[in-house]
C-alpha positions in Angstrom: 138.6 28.0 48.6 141.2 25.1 47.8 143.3 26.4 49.9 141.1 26.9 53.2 140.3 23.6 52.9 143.2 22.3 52.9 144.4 24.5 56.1 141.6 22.9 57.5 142.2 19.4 56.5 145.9 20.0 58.4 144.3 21.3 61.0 142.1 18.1 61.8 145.3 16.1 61.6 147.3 17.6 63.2 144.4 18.2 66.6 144.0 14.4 65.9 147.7 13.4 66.4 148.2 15.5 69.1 145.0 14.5 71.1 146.4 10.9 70.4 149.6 11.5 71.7 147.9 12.8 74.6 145.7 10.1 75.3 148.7 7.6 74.8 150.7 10.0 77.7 147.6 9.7 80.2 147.2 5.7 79.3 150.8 4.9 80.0 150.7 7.2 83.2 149.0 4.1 84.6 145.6 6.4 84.5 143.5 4.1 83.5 144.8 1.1 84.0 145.6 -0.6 88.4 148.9 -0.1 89.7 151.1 -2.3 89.2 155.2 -3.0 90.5 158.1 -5.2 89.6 159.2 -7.8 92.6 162.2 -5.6 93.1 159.9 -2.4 93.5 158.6 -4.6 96.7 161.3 -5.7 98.4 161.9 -4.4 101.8 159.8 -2.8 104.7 156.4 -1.2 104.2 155.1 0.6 107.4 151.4 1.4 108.4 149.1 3.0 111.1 149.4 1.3 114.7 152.8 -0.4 114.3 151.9 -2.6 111.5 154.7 -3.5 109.0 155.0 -5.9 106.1 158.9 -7.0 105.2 158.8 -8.4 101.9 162.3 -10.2 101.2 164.0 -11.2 98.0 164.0 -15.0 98.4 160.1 -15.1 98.7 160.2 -14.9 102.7 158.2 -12.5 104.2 157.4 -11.2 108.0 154.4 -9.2 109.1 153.6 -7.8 112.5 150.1 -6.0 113.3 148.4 -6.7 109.8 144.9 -6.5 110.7 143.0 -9.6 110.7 139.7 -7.4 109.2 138.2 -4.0 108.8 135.3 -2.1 110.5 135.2 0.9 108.5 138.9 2.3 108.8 139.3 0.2 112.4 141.3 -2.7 112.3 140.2 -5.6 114.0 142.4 -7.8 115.6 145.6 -8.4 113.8 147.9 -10.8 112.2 151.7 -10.9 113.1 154.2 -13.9 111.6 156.3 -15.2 108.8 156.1 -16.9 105.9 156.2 -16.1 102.0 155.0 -14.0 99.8 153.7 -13.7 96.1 152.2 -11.5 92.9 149.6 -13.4 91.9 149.0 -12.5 87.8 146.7 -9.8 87.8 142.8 -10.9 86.2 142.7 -7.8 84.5 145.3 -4.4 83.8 142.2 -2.5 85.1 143.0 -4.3 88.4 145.3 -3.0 91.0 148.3 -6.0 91.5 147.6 -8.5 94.3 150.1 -9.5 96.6 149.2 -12.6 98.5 151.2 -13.8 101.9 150.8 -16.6 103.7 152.1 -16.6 107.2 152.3 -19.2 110.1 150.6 -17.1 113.0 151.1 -19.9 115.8 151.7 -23.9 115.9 149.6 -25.3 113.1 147.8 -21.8 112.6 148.1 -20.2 109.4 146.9 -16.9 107.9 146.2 -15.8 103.8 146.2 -12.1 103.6 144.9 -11.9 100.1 143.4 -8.8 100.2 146.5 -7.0 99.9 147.6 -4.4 97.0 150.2 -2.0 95.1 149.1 1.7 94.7 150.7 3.9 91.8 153.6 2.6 89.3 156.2 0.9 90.5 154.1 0.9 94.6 155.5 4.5 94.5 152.4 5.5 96.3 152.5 2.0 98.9 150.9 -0.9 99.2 147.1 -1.5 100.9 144.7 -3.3 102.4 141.1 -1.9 101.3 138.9 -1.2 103.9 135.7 -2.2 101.9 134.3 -2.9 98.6 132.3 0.1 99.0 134.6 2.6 100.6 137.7 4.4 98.7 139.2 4.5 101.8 142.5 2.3 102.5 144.6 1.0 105.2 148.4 2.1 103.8 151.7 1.2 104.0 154.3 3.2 102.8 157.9 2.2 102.1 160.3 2.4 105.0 163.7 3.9 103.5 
């Protein structure tokens, strides 16, 4: 009897430990927490649909051309296009997705915040977004130009 019990007293553990180790794997996948990148992971050109593109440089500079202004469903309307810098905001929660913020000059005296702007996946290996709604999972993407 002794010894059953203790085969299933190992047995516990050892389902414990390993559903731990599991649910550490899946947390650190970035599962359950936003996505997130390093500044590095950013830098360089991020194309999306209808010709728009995001340049993020090293130095803080950054150029966009056919960012859309706003979202009607998946349609952009109007757009954005000019230069100016960029940054990652700190994030108000890991749950989040990161945030990166640019603010352009657009025209003489004219200037445009895009704040609405975001990583996808570790490291932005999945791109970088602009979300077409609070209540839509659906995203306008940009995906790294290589």
């Amino acid at each position: 009897m002794k010894k059953v019990i203790m085969i299933s007293v190992l047995c516990v553990v050892l389902a414990l430990a390993g559903g731990g180790f599991l649910l550490y794997r899946v947390i650190d996948s970035g599962f359950f927490t936003g996505a997130s990148a390093k500044r590095s992971e950013l830098i360089g050109t991020w194309s999306g649909p209808r010709g728009a593109r995001v340049t993020l440089h090293e130095d803080g500079t950054a150029e966009a051309v056919k960012i859309p202004g706003g979202l009607v469903g998946e349609t952009p309307v109007g757009s954005i296009t000019g230069e100016g810098t960029w940054t990652l905001p700190k994030r108000p929660t890991s749950l989040a997705d990161q945030q990166i913020t640019l603010d352009l000059k657009t025209g003489p005296k004219i200037r445009a915040l895009i704040d609405d702007l975001y990583v996808m996946g570790k490291g932005a290996k999945d791109g970088i977004y602009i979300q077409t709604s609070e209540d839509s999972p659906k995203r306008f993407v940009f995906k790294k130009s290589y």
